[in-house]
C-alpha positions as CSV (number, residue, x, y, z in Angstrom):
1,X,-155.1,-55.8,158.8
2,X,-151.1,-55.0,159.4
3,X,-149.7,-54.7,155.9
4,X,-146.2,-55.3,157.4
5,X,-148.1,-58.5,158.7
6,X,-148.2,-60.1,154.9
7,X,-145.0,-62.0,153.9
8,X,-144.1,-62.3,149.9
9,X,-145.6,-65.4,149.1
10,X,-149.2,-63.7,150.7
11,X,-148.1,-61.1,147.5
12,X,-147.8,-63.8,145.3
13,X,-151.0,-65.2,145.8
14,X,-152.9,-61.8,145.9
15,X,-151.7,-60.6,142.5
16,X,-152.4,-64.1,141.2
17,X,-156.0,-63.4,142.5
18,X,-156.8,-60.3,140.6
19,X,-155.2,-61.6,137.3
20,X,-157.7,-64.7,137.7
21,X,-160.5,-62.5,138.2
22,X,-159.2,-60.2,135.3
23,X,-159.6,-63.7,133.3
24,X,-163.1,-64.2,134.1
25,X,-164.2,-61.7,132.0
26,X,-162.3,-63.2,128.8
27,X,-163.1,-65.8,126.3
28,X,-163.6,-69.0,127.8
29,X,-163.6,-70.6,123.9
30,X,-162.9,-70.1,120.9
31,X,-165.1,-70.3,118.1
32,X,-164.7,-70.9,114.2
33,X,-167.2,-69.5,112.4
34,X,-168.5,-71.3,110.0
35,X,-167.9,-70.6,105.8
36,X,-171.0,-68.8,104.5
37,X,-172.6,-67.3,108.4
38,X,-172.8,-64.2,109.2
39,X,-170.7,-64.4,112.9
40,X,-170.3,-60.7,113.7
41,X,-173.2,-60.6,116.0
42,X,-171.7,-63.8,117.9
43,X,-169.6,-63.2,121.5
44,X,-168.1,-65.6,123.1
45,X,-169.2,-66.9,126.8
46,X,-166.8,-65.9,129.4
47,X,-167.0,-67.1,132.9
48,X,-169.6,-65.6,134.0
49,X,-171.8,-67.1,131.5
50,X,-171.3,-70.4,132.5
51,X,-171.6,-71.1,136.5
52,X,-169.9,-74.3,136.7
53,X,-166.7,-72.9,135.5
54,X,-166.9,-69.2,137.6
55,X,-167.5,-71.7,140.5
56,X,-165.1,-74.5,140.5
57,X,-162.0,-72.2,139.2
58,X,-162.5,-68.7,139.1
59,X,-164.8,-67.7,142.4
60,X,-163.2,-71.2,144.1
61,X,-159.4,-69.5,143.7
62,X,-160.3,-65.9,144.8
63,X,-161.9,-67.2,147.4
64,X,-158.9,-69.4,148.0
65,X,-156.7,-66.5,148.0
66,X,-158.9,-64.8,150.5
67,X,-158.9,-67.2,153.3
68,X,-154.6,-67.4,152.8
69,X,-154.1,-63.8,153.5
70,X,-156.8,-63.8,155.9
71,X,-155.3,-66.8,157.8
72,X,-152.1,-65.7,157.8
73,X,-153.3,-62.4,159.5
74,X,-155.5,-64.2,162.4
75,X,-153.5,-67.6,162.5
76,X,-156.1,-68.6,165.8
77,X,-159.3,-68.8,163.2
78,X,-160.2,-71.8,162.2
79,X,-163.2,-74.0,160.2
80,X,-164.6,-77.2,160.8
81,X,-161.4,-77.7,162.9
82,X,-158.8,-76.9,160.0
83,X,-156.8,-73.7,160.1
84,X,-158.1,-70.6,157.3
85,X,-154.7,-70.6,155.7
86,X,-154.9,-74.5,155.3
87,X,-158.7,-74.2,154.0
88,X,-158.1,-71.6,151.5
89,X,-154.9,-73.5,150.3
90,X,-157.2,-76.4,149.4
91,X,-159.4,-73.8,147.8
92,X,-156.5,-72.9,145.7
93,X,-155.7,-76.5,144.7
94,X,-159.0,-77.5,143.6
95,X,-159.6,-74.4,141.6
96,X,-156.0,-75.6,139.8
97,X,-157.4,-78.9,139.2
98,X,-160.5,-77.9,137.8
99,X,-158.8,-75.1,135.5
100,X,-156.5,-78.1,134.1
101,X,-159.1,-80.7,133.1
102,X,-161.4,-78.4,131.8
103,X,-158.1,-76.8,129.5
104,X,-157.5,-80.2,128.6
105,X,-161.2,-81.1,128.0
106,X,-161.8,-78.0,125.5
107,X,-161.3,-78.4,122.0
108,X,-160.1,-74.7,121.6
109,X,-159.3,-72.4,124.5
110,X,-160.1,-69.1,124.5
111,X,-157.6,-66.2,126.3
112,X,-159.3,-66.3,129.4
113,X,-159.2,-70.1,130.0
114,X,-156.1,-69.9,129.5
115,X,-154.8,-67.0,131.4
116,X,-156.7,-68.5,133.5
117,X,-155.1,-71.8,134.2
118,X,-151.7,-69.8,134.5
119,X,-153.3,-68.0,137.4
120,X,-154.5,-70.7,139.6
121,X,-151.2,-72.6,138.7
122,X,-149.2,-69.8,140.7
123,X,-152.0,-69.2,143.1
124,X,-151.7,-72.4,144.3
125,X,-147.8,-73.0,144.2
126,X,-147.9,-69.6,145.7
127,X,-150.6,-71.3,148.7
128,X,-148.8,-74.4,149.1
129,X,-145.1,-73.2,149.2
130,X,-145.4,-69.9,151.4
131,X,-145.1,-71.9,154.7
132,X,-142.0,-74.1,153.4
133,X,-139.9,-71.8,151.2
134,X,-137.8,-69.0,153.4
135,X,-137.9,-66.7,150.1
136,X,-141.3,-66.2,150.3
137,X,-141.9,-66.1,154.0
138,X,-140.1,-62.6,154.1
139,X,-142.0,-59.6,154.5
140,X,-143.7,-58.0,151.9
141,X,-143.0,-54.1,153.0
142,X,-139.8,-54.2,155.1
143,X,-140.0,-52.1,158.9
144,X,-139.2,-48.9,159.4
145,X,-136.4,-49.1,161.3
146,X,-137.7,-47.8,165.4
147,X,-136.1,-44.4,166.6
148,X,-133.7,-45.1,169.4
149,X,-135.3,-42.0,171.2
150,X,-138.7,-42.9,170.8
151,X,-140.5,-42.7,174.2
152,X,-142.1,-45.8,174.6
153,X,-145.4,-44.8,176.3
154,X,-145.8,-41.1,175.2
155,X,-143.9,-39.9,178.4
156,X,-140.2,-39.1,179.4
157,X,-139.0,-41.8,182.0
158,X,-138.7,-40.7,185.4
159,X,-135.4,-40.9,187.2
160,X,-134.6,-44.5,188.2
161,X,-136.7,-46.3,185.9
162,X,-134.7,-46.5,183.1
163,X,-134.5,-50.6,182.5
164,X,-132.6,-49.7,179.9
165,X,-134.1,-47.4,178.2
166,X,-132.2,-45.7,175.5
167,X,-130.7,-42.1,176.9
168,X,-132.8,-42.9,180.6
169,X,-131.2,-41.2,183.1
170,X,-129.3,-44.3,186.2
171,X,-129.9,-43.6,189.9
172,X,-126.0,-42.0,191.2
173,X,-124.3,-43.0,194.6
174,X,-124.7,-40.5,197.1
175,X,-126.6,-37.7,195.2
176,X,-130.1,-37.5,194.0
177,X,-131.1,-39.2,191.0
178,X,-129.6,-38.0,187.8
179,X,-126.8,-35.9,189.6
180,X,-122.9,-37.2,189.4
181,X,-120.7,-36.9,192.0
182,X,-116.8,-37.1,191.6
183,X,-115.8,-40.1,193.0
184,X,-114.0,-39.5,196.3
185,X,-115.9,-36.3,196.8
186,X,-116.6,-35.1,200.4
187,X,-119.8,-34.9,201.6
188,X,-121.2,-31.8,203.0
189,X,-121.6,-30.9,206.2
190,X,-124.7,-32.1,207.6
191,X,-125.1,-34.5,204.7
192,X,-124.8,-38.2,205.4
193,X,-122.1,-40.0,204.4
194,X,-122.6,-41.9,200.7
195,X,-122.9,-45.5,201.1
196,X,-122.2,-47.1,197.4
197,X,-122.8,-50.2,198.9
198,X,-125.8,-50.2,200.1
199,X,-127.5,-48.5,197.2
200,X,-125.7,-50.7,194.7
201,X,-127.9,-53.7,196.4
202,X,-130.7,-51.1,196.5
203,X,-130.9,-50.4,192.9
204,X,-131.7,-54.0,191.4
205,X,-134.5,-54.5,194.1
206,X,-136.1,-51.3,192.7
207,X,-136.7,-52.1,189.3
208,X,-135.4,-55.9,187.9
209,X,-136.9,-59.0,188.9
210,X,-135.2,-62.1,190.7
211,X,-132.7,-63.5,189.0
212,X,-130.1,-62.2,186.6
213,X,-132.5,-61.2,184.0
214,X,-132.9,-57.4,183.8
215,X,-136.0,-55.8,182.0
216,X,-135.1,-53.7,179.0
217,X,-136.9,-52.3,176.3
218,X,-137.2,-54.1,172.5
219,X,-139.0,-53.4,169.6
220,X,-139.7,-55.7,166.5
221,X,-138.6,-55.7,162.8
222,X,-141.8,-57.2,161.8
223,X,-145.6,-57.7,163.6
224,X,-145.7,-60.3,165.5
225,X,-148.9,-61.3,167.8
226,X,-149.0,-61.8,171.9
227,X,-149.9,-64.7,173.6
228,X,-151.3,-65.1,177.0
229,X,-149.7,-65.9,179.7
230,X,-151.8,-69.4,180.6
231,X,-150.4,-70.5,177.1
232,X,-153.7,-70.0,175.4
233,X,-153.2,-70.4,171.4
234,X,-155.3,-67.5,170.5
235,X,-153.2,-63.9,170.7
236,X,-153.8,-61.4,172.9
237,X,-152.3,-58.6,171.0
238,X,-150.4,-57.7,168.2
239,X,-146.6,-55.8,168.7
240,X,-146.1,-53.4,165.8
241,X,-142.9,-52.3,164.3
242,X,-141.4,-48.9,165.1
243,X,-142.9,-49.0,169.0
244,X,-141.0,-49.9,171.8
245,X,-141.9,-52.4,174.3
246,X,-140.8,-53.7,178.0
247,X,-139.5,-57.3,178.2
248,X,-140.3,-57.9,182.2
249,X,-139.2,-61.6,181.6
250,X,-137.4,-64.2,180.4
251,X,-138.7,-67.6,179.4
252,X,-136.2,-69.3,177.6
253,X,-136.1,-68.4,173.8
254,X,-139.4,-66.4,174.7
255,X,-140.0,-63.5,175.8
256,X,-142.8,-62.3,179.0
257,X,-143.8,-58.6,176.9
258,X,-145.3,-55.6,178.5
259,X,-148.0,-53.5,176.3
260,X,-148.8,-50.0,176.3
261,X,-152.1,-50.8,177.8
262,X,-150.5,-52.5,180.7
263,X,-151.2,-56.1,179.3
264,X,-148.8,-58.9,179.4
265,X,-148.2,-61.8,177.2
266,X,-145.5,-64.0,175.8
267,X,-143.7,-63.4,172.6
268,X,-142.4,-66.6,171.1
269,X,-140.6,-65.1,168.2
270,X,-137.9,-63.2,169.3
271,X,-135.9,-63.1,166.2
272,X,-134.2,-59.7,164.8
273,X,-135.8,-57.7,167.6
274,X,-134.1,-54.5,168.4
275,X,-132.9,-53.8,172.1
276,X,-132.8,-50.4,173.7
């Protein structure tokens, strides 16, 4: 899994996991010993001395939690038909639910019960809320910002295939590729005469598809998946910060992407991304 993938509300709900498994090891109860017994030898049950309550709170949230960050990761998983980040929210509630009427049914909660409750009661606001509150929808480790001279398969470009490439080389009039010519320069003899015009009409049919859309290259702030083509829900791939990537084409707020494997797939979040 992408760390950069996880947004602050998946942070939220993590951390709230491991302080509710940090409270299934505390007191569940509290217990008053009473006058004349001897109570030194007595310890008080935890969670994992009674199975209905590990269960239905403490188990049930960190699993909960699980299946959020999990979903989040692979949105395209499901079970039984609902979504992993929607299952494991519902985890989260009922493990809430069951840590509130079993506070309110004790007579005298221990530290654990209690930290307890206090823990599901952010693991679940932290479930529910994520997908509604901007705050929390932010990443958790902002991107490295990608290097403008990054090459973006491994390779320098070659001479005429810049698409806009940062610091690629454009095609000159009436020299070869990469070599200026003064304009107004006289050929020499034996050499053609330049025709600007010709190769100005030249130059678009080499590299840039029909229309007025010109492929350049992008990279993202954030990971953000692929999909296919045949607008297929499941991704096909996974665009990482700090690489760069070729946008071949435009489909209105959406992007047609090019990966360095030579597959293709649409990306339908183009927010913040970073042209070359």
């Amino acid at each position: 899994m992408n760390i950069r993938s996880l947004t602050r509300g998946d942070g939220v709900v993590i951390g709230a996991a491991v302080v509710l498994f940090i409270a299934s090891f505390l007191d569940l109860f509290g217990f008053d010993c009473p006058a004349g017994i001897n109570c030194s030898n007595y310890d008080a049950p935890n969670a994992w001395d009674a199975l209905g309550v590990l269960m239905s709170i403490f188990l049930a949230g960190i699993i909960g939690a699980a299946l959020v960050v999990v979903g989040r990761a692979m949105p395209a998983r499901k079970v039984v038909g609902f979504d992993l980040g929607q299952f494991g929210a519902a985890f989260c509630v009922f493990a809430l639910w069951a840590a509130f009427w079993t506070t309110i049914d004790a007579n005298d909660t221990g530290a654990g019960m209690i930290l307890g409750l206090l823990a599901s009661i952010v693991l679940a606001g932290g479930a529910v809320a994520t997908p509604l509150v901007p705050a929390l929808k932010a990443p958790l480790v902002s991107a490295p910002r990608p290097q403008a001279v990054q090459p973006p398969y491994g390779g320098q470009p070659q001479p005429g295939q810049g698409y806009g490439y940062p610091g690629a080389q454009q095609p000159s009039y009436g020299g070869q590729p990469g070599q200026q010519q003064p304009y107004g320069a006289q050929p020499q003899p034996g050499q053609p005469e330049p025709q600007p015009q010709a190769q100005t009409q030249q130059a678009p049919a080499a590299g840039a598809p029909a229309g007025d859309f010109t492929p350049f290259w992008f990279a993202v702030p954030v990971a953000r998946p692929l999909y296919g083509e045949d607008g297929s829900p499941s991704p096909i791939a996974e665009l990482a910060p700090g690489t760069w990537y070729l946008a071949v084409e435009q489909r209105g707020p959406s992007l047609v992407a090019q990966t360095q494997d030579g597959r293709r797939g649409v990306l339908q979040d183009t927010t913040g991304i970073q042209r070359g």
